[in-house]
Structure formats: C-alpha cells, structure tokens
ZAKOL-154189 format. One record per residue (C-alpha): residue in one letter; x, y negated, z. Coordinates in steps of 0.5 Angstrom, whole numbers, plus 2048, in hexadecimal, padded with zeros to 3 digits. Each point is the difference from the previous one (the first is absolute). Layout:
REM residues N
aXYZ
...
REM end
This chain:
REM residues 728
x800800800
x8067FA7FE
x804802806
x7FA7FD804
x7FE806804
x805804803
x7FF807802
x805806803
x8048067FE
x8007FD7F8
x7F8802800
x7FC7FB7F9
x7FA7FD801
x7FC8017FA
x7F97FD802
x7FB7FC806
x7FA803801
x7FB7FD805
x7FD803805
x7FA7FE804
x800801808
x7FA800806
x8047FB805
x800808806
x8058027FA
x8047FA7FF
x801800807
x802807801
x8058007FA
x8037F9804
x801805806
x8048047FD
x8037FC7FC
x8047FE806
x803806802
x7FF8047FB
x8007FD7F8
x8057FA803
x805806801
x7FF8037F9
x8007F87FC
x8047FC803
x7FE7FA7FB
x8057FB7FE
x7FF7FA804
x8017FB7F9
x7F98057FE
x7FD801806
x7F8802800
x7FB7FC802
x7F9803802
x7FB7FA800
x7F8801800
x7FD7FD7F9
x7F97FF800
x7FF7FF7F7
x8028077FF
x8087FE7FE
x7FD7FC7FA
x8077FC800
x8048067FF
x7FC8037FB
x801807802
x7F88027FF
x7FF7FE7F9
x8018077FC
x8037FC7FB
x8067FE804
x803807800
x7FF8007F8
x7F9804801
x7F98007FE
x7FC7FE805
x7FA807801
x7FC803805
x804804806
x7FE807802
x7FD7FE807
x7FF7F87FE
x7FB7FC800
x8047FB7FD
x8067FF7FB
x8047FE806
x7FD801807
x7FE808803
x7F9801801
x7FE800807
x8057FB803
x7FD7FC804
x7FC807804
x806802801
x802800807
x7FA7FC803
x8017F87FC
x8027FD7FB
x8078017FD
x8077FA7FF
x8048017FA
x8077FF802
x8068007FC
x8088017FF
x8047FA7FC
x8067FE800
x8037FA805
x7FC7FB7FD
x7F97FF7FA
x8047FC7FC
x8058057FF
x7FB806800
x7FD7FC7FB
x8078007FB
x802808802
x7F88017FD
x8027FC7F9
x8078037FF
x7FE807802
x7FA8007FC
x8057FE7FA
x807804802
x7FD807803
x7FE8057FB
x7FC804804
x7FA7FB800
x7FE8027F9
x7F98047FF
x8048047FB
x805803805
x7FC800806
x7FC805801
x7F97FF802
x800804807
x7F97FD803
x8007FE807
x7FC805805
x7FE7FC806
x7FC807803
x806801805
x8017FA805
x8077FE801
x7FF800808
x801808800
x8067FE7FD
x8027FB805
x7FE804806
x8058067FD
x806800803
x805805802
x8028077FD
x7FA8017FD
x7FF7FA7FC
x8088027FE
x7FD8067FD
x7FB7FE7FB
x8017FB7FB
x7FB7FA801
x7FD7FC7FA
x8017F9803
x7FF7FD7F9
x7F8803802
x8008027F8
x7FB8067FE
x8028077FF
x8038007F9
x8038067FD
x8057FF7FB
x8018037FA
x8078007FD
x8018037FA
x8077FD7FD
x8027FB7FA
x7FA7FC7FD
x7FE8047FB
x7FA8027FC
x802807802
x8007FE807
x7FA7FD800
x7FC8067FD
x804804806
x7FD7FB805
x7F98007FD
x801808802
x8027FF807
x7FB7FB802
x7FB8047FD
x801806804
x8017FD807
x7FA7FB7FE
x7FC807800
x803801807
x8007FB804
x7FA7FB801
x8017FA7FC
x7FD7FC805
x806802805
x8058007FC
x8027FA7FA
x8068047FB
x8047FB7FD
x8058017FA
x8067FE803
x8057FD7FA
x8078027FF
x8037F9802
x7FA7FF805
x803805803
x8077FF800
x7FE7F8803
x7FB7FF803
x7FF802808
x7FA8067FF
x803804805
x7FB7FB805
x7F98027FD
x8018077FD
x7FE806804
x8028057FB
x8058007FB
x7FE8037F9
x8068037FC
x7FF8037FA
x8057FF7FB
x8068057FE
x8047F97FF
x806800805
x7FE7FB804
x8057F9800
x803800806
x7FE7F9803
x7F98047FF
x803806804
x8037FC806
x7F97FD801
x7FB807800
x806802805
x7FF7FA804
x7F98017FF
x7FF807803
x8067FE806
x7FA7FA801
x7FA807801
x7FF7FF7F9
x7FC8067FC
x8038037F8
x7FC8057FC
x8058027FA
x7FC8037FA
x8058037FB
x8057FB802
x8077FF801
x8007FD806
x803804806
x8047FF806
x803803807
x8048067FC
x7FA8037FB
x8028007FA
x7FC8007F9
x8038047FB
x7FE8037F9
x7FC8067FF
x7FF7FF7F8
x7FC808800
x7FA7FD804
x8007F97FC
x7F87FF7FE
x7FE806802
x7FA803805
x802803806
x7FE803806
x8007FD805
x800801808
x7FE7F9805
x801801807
x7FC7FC804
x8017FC806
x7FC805803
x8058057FD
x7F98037FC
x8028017F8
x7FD7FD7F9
x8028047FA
x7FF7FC7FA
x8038007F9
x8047F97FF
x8047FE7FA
x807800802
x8057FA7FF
x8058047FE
x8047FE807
x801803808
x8027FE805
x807803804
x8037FD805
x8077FE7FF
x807804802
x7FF801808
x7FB7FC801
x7FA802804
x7F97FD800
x7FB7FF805
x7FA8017FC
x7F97FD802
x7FA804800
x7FE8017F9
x8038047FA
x8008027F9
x8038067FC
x8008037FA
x7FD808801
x8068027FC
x806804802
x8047FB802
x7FA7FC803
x8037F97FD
x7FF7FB805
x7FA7FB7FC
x7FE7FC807
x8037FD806
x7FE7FC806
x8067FC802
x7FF7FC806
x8057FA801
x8037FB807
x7FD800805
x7FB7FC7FF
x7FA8047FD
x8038007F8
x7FF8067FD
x7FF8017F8
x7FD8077FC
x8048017F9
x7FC8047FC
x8048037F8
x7F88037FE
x7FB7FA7FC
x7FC7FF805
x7FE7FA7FD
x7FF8037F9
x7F88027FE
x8018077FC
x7FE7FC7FA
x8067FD800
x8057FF7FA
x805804802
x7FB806802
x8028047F9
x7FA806800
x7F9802801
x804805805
x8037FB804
x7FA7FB800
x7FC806803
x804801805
x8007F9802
x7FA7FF7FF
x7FE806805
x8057FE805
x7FD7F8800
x7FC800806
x806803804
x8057FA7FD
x7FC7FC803
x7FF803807
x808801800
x8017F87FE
x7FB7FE805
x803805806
x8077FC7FD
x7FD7F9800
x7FD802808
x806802803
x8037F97FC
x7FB7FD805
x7FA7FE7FC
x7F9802800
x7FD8047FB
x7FA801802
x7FA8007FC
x7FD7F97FD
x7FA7FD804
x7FA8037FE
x7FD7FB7FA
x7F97FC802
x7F98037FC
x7FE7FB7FB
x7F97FF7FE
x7FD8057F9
x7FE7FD7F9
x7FA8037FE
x8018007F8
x7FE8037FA
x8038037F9
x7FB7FE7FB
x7FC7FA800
x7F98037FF
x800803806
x8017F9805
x7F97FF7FF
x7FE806803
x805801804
x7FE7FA805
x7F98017FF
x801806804
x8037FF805
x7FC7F9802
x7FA806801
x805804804
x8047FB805
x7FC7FF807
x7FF7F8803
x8077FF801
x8038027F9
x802807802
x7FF8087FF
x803804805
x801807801
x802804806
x8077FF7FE
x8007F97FD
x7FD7F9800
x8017FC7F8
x7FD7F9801
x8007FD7F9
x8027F87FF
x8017FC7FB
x8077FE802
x804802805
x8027FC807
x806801803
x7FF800808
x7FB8067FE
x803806803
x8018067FC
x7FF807803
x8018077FE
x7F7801801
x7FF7F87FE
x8037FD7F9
x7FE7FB7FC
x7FD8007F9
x8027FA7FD
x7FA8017F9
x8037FA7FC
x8058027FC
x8027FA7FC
x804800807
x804806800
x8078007FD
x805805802
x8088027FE
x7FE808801
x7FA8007FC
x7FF7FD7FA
x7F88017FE
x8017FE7F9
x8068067FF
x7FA805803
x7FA7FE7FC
x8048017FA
x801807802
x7FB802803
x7FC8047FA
x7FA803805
x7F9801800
x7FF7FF807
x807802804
x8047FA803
x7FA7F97FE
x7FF7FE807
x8067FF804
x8027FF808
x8077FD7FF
x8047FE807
x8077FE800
x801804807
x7FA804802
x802805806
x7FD8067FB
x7FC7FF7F9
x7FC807801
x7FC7FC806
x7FE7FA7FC
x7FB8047FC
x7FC803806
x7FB7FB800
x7FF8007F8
x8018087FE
x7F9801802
x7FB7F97FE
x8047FE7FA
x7FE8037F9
x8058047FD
x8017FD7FA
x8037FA803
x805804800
x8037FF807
x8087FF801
x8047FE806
x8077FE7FF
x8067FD804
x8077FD7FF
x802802807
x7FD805806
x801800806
x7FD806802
x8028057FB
x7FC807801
x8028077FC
x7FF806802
x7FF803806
x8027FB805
x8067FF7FC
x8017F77FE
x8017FD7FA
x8057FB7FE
x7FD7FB7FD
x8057FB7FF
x7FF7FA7FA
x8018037F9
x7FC806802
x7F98017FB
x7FA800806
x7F9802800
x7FA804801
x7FB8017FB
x7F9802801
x7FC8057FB
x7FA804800
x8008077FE
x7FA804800
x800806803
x7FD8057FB
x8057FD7FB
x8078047FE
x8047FC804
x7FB7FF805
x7FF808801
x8097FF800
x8017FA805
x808803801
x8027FE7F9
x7FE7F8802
x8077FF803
x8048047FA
x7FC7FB7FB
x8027FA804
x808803800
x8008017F9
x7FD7FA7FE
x8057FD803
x8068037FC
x7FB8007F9
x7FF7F8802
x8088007FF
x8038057FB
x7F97FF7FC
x8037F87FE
x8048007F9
x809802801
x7FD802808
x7FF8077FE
x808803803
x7FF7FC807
x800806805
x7FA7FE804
x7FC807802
x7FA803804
x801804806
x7FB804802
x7FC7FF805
x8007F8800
x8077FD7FE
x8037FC7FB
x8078037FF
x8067FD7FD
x8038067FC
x800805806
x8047FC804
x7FD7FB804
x7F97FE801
x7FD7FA7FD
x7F97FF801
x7F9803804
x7F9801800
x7FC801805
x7F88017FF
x7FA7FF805
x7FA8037FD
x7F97FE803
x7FA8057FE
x7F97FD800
x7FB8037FD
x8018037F9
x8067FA800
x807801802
x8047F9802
x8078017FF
x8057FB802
x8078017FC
x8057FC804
x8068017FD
x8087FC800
x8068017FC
x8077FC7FF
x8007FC7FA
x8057FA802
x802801807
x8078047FF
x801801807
x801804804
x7FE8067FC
x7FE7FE7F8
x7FC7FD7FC
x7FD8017F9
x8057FA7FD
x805804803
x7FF8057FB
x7FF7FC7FA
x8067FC802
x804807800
x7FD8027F9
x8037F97FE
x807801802
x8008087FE
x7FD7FE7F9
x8037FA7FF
x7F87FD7FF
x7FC7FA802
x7FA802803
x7FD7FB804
x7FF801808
x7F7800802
x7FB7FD804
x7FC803805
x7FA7FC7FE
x8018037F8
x801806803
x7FA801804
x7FC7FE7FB
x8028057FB
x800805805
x7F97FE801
x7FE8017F9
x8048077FF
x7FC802807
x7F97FF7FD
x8038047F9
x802806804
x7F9800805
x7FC8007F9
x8048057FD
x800804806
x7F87FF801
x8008027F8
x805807801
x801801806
x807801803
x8028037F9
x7FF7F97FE
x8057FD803
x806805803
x8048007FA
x8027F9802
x801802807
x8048067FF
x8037FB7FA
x8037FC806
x800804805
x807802805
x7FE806802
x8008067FA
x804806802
x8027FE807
x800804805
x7FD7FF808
x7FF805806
x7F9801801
x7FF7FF808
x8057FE803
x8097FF7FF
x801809801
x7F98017FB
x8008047F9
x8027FB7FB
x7FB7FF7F9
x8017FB7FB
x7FB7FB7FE
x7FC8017F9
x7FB7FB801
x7FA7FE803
x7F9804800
x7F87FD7FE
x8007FB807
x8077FE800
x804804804
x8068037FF
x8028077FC
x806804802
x8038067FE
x803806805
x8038047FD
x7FE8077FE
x7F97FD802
x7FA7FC7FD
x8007F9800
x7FC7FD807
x7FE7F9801
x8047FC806
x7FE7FA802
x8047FB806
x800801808
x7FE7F9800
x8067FE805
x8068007FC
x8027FA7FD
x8048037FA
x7FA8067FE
x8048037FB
x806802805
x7FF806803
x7F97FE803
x7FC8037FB
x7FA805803
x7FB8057FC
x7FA7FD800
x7FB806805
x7FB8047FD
x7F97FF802
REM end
C-alpha cells in the first residue's frame, strides 16, 4: 500500500475490506487486544491504528460502495441491502454503531484511498473473485474464541461465504470444459443453496489472497501446479484447509504420482472404503496414474481409501491429513467428476459399466466430500404449487368449463376423500397449497411453464380422446391422487390426464418410492374399459401396454428406431437389459360393467443422474455412429406415447393379446432368459412369453410349460422370485 501500511514477517497487503461490529463486540475485541493481539501486532508507531465511533456509516472512506474495490454492486447472501447484513440492528437488543479503521488522519486515508484505487491490481473486478460476504456467522463467536481451541481451527475472520473453489489450470478452453465437469458434479452433490462454487482462474490463484474465503480447494488439472501456487495450497492445508484432488497431479507429504499407461481411459473395478470402513464396488474410468509413497517414506492415511481389484491393487484414492490444525486433503486417480457419456468413454461396453455404476459414483464423492466437512445432505423439499387446468384441443374448452360450473360446490371446489380441488381464475400466492388442498387456476392465458410446452403437446397429440384435458403442477406430491376426485364424474371422453414436472411423493410398486426429479416425463391417465370387452376381460395386460407405448413412442420416430429402449415384464422400461428407466403402476376401480384404471407412469427423458435417461441413450448412439440425432422433451414424448397407448388399446379390444404381442416381444428384454422358480435354490425354467391374461410363460426342463407369476415383494420380480401360479 505505497510503503504506508507496515506489517510483520514480509506479509503483503492485498485488500481493505470493512466490517461491521455491534459495540458488545467491539469491546470485547479492544480487550484482547490489550493483552493478546497488541503482542501479535505491534503497530509502528508512525502508523499506529486509531479506533474511533462513526455515526455516516464510513462515508468518507468509501470502503461501503462495492465500486471502491472495483465490484458491481448485487444483493449478498443473508442481506437485506447491498451493504448492510439483515438483522443488524436486532442483533444484540438495539440499534448498532458502524466503526472503522483508518490511518492516523482522514486526509490521509483519503489520499491512500486514490493511490490504492490506481496502483493496487488487485482492486479489478477481473482479478477479484467474487467471493460473497456471508453474515450468517457472528464475529462475536470468534472473538469469544481463545485458547487452543480456537488455534486449532482456521477462523474465517473476513465473514466471507462458504465458497468451494474449482482449480482447473491455465486459462483455456480446454479447462473450461473441465470446470463445467467438476462443477456439474459437486452442484449435484452439495446444496447450491449452501455452498457457491467458484471458477478460481490461474492468475487469481496465484495472486490473489483465496485461502481467506475457501472452505474447499478443487483441483482438477493433470498440470503441474506452479510452485507459487504449491506453496499457498501447503500454506492453506497448514491453516486447517480441505483439498479434493480429481486425477490431478497434486501431492504432498512423501506420495507420489506416478504412471501406470495400461489403466489409462479404462474402466476399472473399484473397492472404496468408507470412513465406516464399509465398502462400494464400482466401475471407475482410470486416470492412468496410482498413488505409491516415495523410497522410505510411511504415511498416516485417514479413514478413506480406493483401490483397484487388481493384483497389484493400485492405489487410486487416499485421504492425507495434513498439520495440526485439521488439513486433510482425499486425492483421487479415478474420473470421478466424468459422466459416463464423457468423451474419453470410447465404447458402448464401458458406458454401460459406468452408467450402471453412476448411482455408486455419486455415493463415493458424497461420502469424500463429507468427510471434507461439507453437508451433502439431501436439498429441502420444494413447495407445492398450484395445478392448471388445460386443454389440448380448442373445442373441448367450452364443454369443458360448462361441467365443471355444474360440479363445483358453493366455494368452487370438488372433493374427495383424499383431495379438495378448488377451481380459481387465478392463483393468490398467500393460498396455502397442501397434498389434500390444491388450487386450480382455470385461466389458461395465464399459464407458461420452462417443463411444458402446451404447444409441443397439442401438435403431437393424434388421439381420439386420451390425454385432451389436462392437470398439470410444477411440484405436486404425486400425479396419481390429482384424478381422485374426477376419475368417476368427469366424462371419459374428455380424455383426463394429470402430469408434472416435479413430484415429491413418487409411488412405485409396493412400497417402493420413485424419484421424480425434473426431467422425468409424469403423469397419471384416466381410461374407461369396459368389463365385458377384450381388455376388460385381461386387465393385467394394461401395464404392458402403457410400457411398450413407451418405448414405441420413441423407437417409432424416424432415425430413432436402433435407440435401445425396452420393455421389462411386468412394468419397466429398461435401457437394453442393464438399467431401468422408467415404470408404470395401474390402480383399476370396477364399478358396474366399468373398469376405471389410473395408469401412473414416469420415465427418465433429461435427467442423467443419478442413474440415465433417454437423452443418454441418443447422445451415445451419436458418439457411437457418428449421427446427430436430437435429444427429446418430455412434453413431446408424453404426447405420443399417448397416442400409441390409444392405437395399442383399440388393437387390443380388436385382436386380443395377439393384436399386440409381436410388438411387445419386439422390445421385450426377456427371451430366453432363465429364472428360478420359488426362491434362489428353485428349479431353473426359461421364459417363453406371456399367456392369455398377461403372466409369465417358462419352460422347465423336460416338463411343460407353466404360467408363473411374481410373490409381490421383491423389487426385482425376475431375480430368482418367481413363484408358480397355484391351481385352483
């Protein structure tokens, strides 16, 4: 600062930042400072620090306008101003005083303010990061802090966010495609609500004073790491920092990173201990490096670690704690920040191994990035939101709104034992919105959603009735419960169909949950079969239609035929015969001569983790056929596979089951597979197909073939848990 502030043992100032201190605070700090930081310090008499109350706020020095340090102003995290922290004045019983530090007189403070505004580079937005002040954590706790416990911890004193940074190496395009990477993956880990990750840039790093706001150091780089940059990571760990290393060349304390070219862009097998010294196996894509500890050297590993399931079980992950004051870093030699549709992921074998293996990734970085000190637990719950009610076809409005003025009670609503739907105009956002109490907003000139496109739906919607009235929620706790109190009032040729983007409340089979994360495709149909009809007379074989339409509504659109989207008996949606991506579930009702069937039914079309998704699949055909197939919507998508449902139905009604199974066994996964019949030790039989109601077929050997069915508690029917149907 121009030779004008003097600080010990060669330290570099690099910036001023303000704080603001309730006066119990400010005295408790002057305390210590008289017998605690006055020995640290000792000030230069010539520069001596002058505490003095300032009622404006610090106007004259400036140090409140963001633009001083070269930023643009924005609202901070936990601030109800630019400037001032939300709550101040509560804080503490009254009102609060500003104080501030300057220099032995204004006009001089004023003149240090010019020439560092001028001189000091690092007073540039573009070499600043912009690390966001957190006033969540009160600077009483640290002043109240002495002793060796407080010596042990690094104390973030500047009151700065918790900010992960990313380190990915010299500027380049090439380093930013690796950033997007890492910070993709650790966005999916970590609440973003929590936690802000930061791109830290080469000469940011190098220069500017990071270690002060960071409470985890990313690096992801196999560049060697300048040494000015080693030296302030070492520095950082000695202050109690944390280090995740992804495939980088970074080490320290006698381990060594050396070359292994055979496991380079490989998948491996994987054995991860947990801190609970549990293990996860997994497939991993190697880096083409290990971890060895250098000639003598013995290390004190921490509680997690990652080899290969390989002879020489090649050391792929280590935990290293570093000083005495907490440090510890995890370096990992595996692509644990890669997505199995990565580039360097050369065939279909290896994405199906990663891709199986993806749920597992993600559990290994979180138990990593937990035992780094940061929460990974799961993100809050979103709010409800109210439904629309729309239509896909103009000349059903009319009718439409005409029922439901004779349906809706006094106060607008119909009800049910399980849900109250109150029909509005529009929607008041002080109305609560509850699993059994949900808005209807009937004005669809108000409606605009990012997740569907009404449009899109219309103009691939070619039914006769199916899907012409629609319920659609943002977040909803389940799309199967919004029909409840409609399924038997509302005529059936309105076509009723209840879809959302989100659902909190996911159902499955059994008791098994469904995640219903955004980019799923939701809803819950509404049919009318009658009982004395083909289908009516084979109800099971309403699931195998509503999974086949499904993968027909895909594989059916021109150049999409080879995407290897498939049907699993009873219920699934399969990619291949690997991973599943999709289910139905079907709740029939039985009144009179009338089945009513809800047909709920969910599958992945742009949600990649944790498991896959339809566009996975399509952005893999690409890369392995060098094609340029477009990704899909889930709003397209739902839309035709209601309009292949309705052809299958009529068909079926038409034909019977023969009507429809060459398809199903078209796409099925299951032809000559083998199960065991009544438990893991049972007689093995191969499936054949499927009888007149929809149940399996299988084969024993030298015997006939038997129709089997599932126990109804095994969550995967096919495994072992097959039992013969009992004769009557």
């Amino acid at each position: 600062m121009e030779d004008r502030l003097q600080m010990d043992n060669g330290l570099v100032p690099q910036k001023i930042v303000s704080v603001h201190l309730q006066d119990s605070t400010l005295k408790e700090v002057k305390d210590q400072a008289s017998n605690k930081q006055a020995q640290i310090l000792e000030p230069k008499p010539e520069s001596s620090l002058e505490i003095k109350p300032e009622q404006d706020g610090m106007e004259h020095v400036g140090r409140d306008d963001p633009k001083a340090l070269g930023e643009e102003p924005k609202q901070r995290r936990g601030s109800a101003s630019g400037s001032e922290p939300a709550g101040d004045s509560d804080r503490g019983g009254g009102p609060v005083e500003h104080y501030h530090l300057h220099l032995s007189s204004c006009h001089e403070c004023l003149e240090l303010e010019n020439s560092t505004i001028e001189s000091v580079k690092f007073a540039s937005a573009e070499n600043i990061p912009d690390l966001p002040y957190d006033y969540s954590s009160s600077l009483e706790s640290v002043a109240d802090e002495t002793g060796p416990e407080r010596e042990g911890r690094r104390v973030n004193v500047t009151g700065k966010a918790p900010n992960i940074l990313l380190y990915v190496g010299s500027d380049s395009q090439e380093a930013l495609g690796r950033f997007q990477e890492v910070q993709s993956v650790l966005a999916d880990c970590v609440d973003i609500d929590s936690y802000i990750l930061y791109h830290l840039l080469e000469e940011s790093a190098l220069k500017d004073p990071w270690t002060d706001n960071c409470l985890l150091l990313v690096i992801a780089t196999r560049e060697s790491i300048p040494k000015v940059l080693y030296q302030k990571v070492m520095a950082y760990l000695s202050q109690g920092g944390k280090v995740l290393g992804l495939s980088s060349s970074f080490t320290f304390g006698g381990l060594q990173v050396t070359s292994k070219g055979v496991l380079r862009k490989t998948v491996q097998n994987l054995v991860f201990s947990k801190a609970d010294q549990s293990e996860v196996k997994l497939s991993v894509l190697s880096s083409g490096c290990r971890y060895q500890e250098g000639p003598g050297e013995r290390l004190s590993p921490g509680g997690l670690q990652g080899h290969l399931e390989n002879e020489d079980k090649d050391r792929m992950i280590v935990h290293v704690p570093f000083g005495t004051h907490g440090g510890e870093a995890v370096l990992c030699q595996v692509h644990l920040e890669l997505p199995p549709s990565s580039d360097i992921v050369q065939t279909p074998e290896d994405f199906n191994l990663l891709k199986s293996s993806n749920f597992r990734r993600y559990e290994v970085l979180r138990e990593i990035l937990t035992t780094l000190g940061l929460s990974c637990d799961m993100k809050q719950v979103p709010a409800l939101t109210p439904l629309y009610l729309l239509s896909a076809v103009e000349e059903i409005r009319d009718p439409l709104m005409q029922w439901l003025r004779k349906h809706v009670d006094s106060e607008g609503e119909i009800k049910s034992s399980q849900l109250s739907l109150k029909f509005v105009s529009s929607y008041m956002s002080e109305v609560e919105i509850t699993p059994s109490h949900i808005p209807v907003v009937t004005d669809m000139e108000a409606f605009a959603s990012e997740n569907f496109n009404l449009e899109i739906y219309r103009q691939n919607l070619q039914t006769k009735q199916l899907g012409k009235v629609i319920l659609f929620a943002e977040v909803t706790a389940t799309t199967m419960r919004l029909l409840d109190g409609l399924m038997f009032q509302m005529p059936q040729e309105m076509g009723l169909i209840a879809i959302a983007a989100r659902q909190t409340q996911g159902k499955g089979r059994g008791r098994n949950a469904w995640l219903s994360p955004t980019g799923c495709a939701l809803s819950t149909l509404l049919i009318s079969i009658p009982l004395r009809s083909q289908l009516g007379q084979r109800i099971p074989f309403v699931q195998h239609l509503m999974s086949v339409a499904v993968v027909e509504a895909v594989r059916s659109i021109p150049e999409y035929q080879d995407i290897n989207l498939r049907v699993k008996w009873p219920n699934d949606i399969y990619y291949s015969d690997l991973m599943k991506i999709g289910g139905v579930l079907v709740n029939s009702t039985l009144m009179g001569e009338t089945f009513y069937i809800l047909i709920g039914c969910g599958f992945n079309v742009t949600n990649s983790n944790p498991t896959i998704c339809i566009n996975d699949l399509i952005a893999e055909y690409n890369k392995q056929h060098k094609a340029a197939l477009k990704p899909l919507r889930a709003d397209y998508l739902i839309a035709r596979v209601l309009t292949v449902l309705e052809k299958l139905i009529d068909a079926f009604q038409d034909q019977g089951p023969n009507g429809v199974l060459p398809l199903y066994y078209r796409y099925w996964v299951h032809s000559g597979q083998q199960v065991r019949l009544g438990g893991p030790e049972g007689p093995k039989a191969s499936i054949v197909g499927l009888d007149d109601s929809g149940f399996l077929q299988v084969h024993r050997e030298g015997s006939e073939v038997v129709t089997v069915h599932p126990d109804g508690n095994s969550f995967d029917m096919l495994r072992n848990l097959i039992l013969p149907r009992r004769q009557q």
